[in-house]
Structures are given as C-alpha cells and as structure tokens.
ZALO-25367 format. One record per atom (N, C-alpha, C): x, y, z. Coordinates in steps of 0.2 Angstrom, whole numbers, padded with zeros to 4 digits, always signed. Each point is the difference from the previous one (the first is absolute). Example, Ala and Ser with C-alpha at 12.3 -4.5 7.8 and 13.67 -1.06 7.14 Angstrom:
BEGIN
+0066-0028+0039 -0004+0006+0000 +0004+0006+0000 -0002+0005-0004 +0004+0006+0001 -0004+0005+0003 
END
This chain:
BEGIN
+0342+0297+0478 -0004+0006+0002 +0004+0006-0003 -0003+0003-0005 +0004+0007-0002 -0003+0006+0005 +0005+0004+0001 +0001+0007+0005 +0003+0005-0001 -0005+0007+0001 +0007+0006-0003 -0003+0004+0006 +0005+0004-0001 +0000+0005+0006 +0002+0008-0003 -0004+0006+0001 +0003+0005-0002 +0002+0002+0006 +0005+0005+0001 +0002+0004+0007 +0003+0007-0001 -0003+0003+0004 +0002+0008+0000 +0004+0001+0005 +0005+0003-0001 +0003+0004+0007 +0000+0008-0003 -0001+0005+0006 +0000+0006-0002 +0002+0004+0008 +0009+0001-0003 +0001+0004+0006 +0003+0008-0002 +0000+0002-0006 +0002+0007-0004 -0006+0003-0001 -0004+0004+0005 -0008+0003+0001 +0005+0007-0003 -0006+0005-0005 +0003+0006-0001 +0001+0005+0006 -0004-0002+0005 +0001+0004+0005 +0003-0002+0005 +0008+0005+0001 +0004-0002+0003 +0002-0005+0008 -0007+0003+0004 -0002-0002+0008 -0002-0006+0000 -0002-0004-0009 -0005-0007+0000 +0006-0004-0002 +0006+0000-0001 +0005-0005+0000 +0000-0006+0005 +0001-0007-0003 +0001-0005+0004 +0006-0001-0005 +0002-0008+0006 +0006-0001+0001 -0001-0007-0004 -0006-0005+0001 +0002-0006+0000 -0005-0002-0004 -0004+0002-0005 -0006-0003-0003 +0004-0004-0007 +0004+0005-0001 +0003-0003-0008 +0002-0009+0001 +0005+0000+0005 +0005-0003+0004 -0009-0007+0000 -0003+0002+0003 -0005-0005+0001 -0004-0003-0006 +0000+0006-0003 -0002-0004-0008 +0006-0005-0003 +0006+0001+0000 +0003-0004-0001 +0003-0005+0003 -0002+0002+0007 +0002-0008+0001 -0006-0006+0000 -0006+0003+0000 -0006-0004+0000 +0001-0004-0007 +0001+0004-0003 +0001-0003-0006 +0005-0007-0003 +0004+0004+0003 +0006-0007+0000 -0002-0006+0002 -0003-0001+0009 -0003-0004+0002 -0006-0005-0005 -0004+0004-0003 -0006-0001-0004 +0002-0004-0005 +0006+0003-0004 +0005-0005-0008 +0001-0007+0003 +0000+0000+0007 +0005-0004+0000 -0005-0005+0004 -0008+0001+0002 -0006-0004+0000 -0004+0002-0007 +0004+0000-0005 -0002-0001-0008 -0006+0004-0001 +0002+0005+0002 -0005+0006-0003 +0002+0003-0005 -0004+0002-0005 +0004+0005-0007 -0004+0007+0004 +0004+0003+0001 +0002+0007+0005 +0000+0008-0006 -0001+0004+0003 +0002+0007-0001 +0001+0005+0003 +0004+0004+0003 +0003+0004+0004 -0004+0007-0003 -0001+0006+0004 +0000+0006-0004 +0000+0007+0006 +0005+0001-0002 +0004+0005+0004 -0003+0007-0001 +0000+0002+0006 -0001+0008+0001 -0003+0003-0006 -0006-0004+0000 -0005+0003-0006 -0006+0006+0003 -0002+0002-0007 -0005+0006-0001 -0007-0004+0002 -0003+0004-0001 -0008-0003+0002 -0001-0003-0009 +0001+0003-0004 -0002+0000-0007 +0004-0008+0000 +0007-0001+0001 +0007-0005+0000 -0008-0005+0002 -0001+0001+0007 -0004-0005+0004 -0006-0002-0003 -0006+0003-0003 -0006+0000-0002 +0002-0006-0008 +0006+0004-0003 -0001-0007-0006 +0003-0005+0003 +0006-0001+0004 +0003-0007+0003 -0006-0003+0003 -0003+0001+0002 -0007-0003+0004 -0006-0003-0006 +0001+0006-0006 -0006-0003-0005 +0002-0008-0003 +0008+0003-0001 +0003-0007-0003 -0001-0004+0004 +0004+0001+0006 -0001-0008+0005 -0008-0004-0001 -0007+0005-0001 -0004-0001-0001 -0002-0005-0003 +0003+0002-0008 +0001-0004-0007 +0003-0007+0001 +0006-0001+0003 +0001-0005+0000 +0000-0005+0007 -0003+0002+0003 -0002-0004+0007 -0005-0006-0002 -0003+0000-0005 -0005-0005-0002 +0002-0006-0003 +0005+0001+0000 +0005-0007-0003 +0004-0003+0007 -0001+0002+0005 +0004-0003+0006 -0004-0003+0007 +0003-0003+0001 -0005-0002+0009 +0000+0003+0005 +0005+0006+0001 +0001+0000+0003 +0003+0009-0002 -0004+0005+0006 +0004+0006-0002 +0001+0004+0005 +0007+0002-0001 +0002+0005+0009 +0000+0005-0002 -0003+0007+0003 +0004+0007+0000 +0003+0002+0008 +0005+0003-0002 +0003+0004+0007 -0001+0007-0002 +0003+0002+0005 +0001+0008-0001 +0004+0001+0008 +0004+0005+0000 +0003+0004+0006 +0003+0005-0001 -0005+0005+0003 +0002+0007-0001 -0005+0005+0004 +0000+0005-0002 -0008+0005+0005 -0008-0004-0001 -0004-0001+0004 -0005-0002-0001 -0004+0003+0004 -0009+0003+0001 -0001+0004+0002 -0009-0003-0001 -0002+0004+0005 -0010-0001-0001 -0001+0006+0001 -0005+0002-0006 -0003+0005+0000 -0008-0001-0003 -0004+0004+0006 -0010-0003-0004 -0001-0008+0001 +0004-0002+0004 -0003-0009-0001 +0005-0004-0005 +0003+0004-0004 +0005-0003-0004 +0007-0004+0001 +0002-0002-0003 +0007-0002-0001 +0005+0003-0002 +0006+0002-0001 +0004+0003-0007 +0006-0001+0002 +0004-0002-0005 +0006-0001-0001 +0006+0005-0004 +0002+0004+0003 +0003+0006-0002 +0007-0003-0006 -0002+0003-0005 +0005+0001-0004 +0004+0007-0001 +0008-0001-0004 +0004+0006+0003 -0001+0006-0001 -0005+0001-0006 -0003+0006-0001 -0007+0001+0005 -0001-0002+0004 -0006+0001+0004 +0000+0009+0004 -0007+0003+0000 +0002+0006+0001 -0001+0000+0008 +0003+0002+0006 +0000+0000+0007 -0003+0005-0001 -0002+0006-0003 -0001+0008+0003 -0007-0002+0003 -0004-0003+0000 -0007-0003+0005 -0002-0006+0000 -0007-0002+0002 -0001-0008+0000 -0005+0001-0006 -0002+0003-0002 -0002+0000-0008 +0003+0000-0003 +0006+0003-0001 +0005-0001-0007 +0004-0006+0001 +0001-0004+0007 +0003-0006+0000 -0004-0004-0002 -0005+0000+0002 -0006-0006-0003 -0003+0000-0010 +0002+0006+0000 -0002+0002-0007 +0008-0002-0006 +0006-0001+0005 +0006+0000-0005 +0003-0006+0003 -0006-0006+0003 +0005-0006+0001 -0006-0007+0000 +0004-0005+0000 -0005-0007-0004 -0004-0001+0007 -0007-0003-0003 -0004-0004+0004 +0001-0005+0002 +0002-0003+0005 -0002-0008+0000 -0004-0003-0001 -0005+0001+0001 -0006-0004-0001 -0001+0001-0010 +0006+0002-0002 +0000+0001-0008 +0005-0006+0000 +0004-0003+0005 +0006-0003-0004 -0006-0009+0003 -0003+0000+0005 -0003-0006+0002 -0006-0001-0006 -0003+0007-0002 -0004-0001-0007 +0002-0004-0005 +0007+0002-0003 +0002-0002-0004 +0003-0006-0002 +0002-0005+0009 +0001-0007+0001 -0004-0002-0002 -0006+0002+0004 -0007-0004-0001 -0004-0001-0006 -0001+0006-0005 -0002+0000-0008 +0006-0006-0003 +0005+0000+0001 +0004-0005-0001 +0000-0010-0002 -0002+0000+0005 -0003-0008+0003 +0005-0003+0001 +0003+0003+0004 +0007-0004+0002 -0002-0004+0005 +0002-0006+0004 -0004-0003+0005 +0001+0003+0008 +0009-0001-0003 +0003+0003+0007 +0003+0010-0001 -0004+0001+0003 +0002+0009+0002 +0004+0001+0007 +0007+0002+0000 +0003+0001+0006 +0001+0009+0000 -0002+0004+0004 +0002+0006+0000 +0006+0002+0006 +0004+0001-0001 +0004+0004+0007 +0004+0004+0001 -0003+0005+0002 -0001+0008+0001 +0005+0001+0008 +0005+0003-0002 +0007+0004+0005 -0001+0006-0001 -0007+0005+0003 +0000+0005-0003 -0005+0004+0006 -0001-0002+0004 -0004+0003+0006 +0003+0007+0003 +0004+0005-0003 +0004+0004+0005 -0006+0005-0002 +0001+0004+0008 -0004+0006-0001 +0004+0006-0002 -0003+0005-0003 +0002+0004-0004 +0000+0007+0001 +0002+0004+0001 +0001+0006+0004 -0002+0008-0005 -0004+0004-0002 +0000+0005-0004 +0000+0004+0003 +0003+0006-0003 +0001+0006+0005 +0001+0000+0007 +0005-0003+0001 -0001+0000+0008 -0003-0007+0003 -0007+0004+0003 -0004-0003+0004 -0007-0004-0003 -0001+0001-0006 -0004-0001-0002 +0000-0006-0005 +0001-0005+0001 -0001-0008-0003 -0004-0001-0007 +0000-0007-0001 -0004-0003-0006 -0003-0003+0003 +0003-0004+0004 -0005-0007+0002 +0006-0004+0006 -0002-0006+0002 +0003-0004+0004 -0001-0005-0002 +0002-0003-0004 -0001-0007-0003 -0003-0001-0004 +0000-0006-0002 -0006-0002-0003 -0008-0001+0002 -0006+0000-0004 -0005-0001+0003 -0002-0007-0002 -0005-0005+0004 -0001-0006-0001 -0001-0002-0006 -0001-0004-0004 +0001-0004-0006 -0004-0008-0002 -0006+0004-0007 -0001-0009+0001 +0001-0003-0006 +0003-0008+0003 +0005-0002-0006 -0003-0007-0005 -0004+0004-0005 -0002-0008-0004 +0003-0009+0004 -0007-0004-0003 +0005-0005+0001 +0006+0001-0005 +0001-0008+0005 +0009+0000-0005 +0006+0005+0002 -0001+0005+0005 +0005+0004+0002 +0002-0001+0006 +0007+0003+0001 +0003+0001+0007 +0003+0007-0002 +0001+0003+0003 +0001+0009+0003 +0004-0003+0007 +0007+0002+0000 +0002+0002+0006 +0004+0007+0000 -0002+0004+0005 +0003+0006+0000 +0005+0002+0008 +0004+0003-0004 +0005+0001+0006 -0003+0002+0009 -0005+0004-0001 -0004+0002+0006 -0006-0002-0001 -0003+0001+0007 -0009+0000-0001 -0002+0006+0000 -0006+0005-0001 -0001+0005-0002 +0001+0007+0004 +0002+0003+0000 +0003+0006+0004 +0008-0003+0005 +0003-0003-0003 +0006+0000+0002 +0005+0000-0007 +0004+0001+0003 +0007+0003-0003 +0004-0008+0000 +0002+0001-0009 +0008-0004-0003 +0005+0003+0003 +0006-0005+0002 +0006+0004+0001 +0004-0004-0007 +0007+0006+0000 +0007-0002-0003 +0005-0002+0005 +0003-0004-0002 +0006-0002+0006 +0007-0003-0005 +0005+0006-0001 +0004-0004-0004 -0002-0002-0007 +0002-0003-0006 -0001+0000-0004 -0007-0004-0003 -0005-0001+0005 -0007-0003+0000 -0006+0004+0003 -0004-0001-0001 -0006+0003+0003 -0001-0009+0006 -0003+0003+0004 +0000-0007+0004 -0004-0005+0002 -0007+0002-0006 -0005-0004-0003 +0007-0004-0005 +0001+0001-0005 +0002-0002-0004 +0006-0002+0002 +0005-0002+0004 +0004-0003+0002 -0001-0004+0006 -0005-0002+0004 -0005-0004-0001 +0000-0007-0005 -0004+0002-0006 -0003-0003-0004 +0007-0002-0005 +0007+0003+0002 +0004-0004-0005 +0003-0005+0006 
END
C-alpha cells in the first residue's frame, strides 16, 4: 500500500500576538513517526498562503498514484460565514474579512483529496484556537461542522467552538496522536 503525507506547521504569523510555540515541533514530529509507518512525507514550515495554495496543488498532482493520502496542519485555524480556514503566516488579522480572504479553505484541501481518487483520505487539523482582533473582537471559535466524502476521516483537535491548547513543545491534540 503506498502513502504520502503533506504536513504544515505554522507557528511565525506576521502578527506578533498570533505566535505559537509548538506547531512546527508538531509537524515534525508527525512526520518522523509517518517515515517510519513508510510514508513518503513532506514537511512545510511556516509558510505563506501563496507557499500553501501551490504545496496543496502539487500534493493534488501526485496523490493519484497512492492509496492512501494524509494532510496535517497546526497552526491558527478559524470559522468565518460557515467556513473553514487554515491561517497561513501571512494571513491578515486586522478583521474576519481580511482573515478569511488571506488564509486557505479547508474544504479546498478536502476538495483536492477528493478530485484525486485516492482511496484513503486522512485529514488532521491541530488548529481550533480562537483568535482574538483588536481586543475584543474575534474571528470565530473554532471550526464549523464539516462533510467528509467517503473514503475520509477528519480528526480535529477540538469539536466546534472550543479552543486547542499548547503545552510545552506539542499542541496536545497532537501529542496525543504521536
């Protein structure tokens, strides 16, 4: 059975109050684990939205030669309008428009499994934390509900409107799962 996995960590946001501690740390060690249940793996560190959109086109590309296809991510993650998003480091906080407009849609990376025809789609999202603008005024609280083609599994660190934690050099969804 052939198996890849792409994996993001993103913990260098340009905005200095959105730093995290353990996402990177996550991507790496998942991956380790992954090598070593004979995944051919890629890491992709404290990327751009732009970094992100083609790393996702390619996995798309080549996912169709495999049985089996995982993406992680750990980093800001957020619901806006019913949506998903996955915050990349240029993502803009100054509103929930301009976060929603400068970060990835999930339901774009589940698309892109799915156009694929991979059999097995794993998704797992360390990314639930609520996120804070100007103060008092938020983007979201989690993620919003999600439907997952067959052939998928989605595990995500929280259920929707609760908060990921960091603890130490792991998020602890994701120290958990190693």
């Amino acid at each position: 059975m052939k198996k890849i996995a792409i994996l993001f960590g993103n913990d260098k946001y340009d905005f200095k109050w959105a730093q995290l501690q353990s996402a990177v740390n996550d991507a790496k060690a998942l991956e380790e684990k992954l090598v070593n249940l004979s995944f051919e793996t890629k890491s992709i560190l404290n990327s751009s939205l732009g970094t992100m959109a083609t790393e996702i086109s390619d996995y798309e590309t080549v996912l169709a030669g495999y049985d089996v296809g995982l993406f992680f991510f750990a980093g800001h993650g957020f619901q806006f309008g019913g949506l998903n998003y996955l915050a990349a480091t240029d993502t803009s906080f100054a509103d929930d428009r301009s976060a929603a407009y400068t970060s990835f849609r999930l339901d774009d990376v589940i698309e892109a499994m799915n156009r694929s025809n991979v059999s097995i789609k794993i998704l797992i999202i360390d990314a639930c934390r609520i996120l804070s603008v100007g103060g008092s005024r938020g983007i979201g609280t989690g993620f919003a509900p999600i439907f997952a083609p067959r052939g998928t599994i989605i595990a995500f660190a929280t259920s929707p409107g609760q908060t990921a934690k960091e603890k130490g050099e792991h998020g602890l969804f994701t120290a958990a799962i190693l």
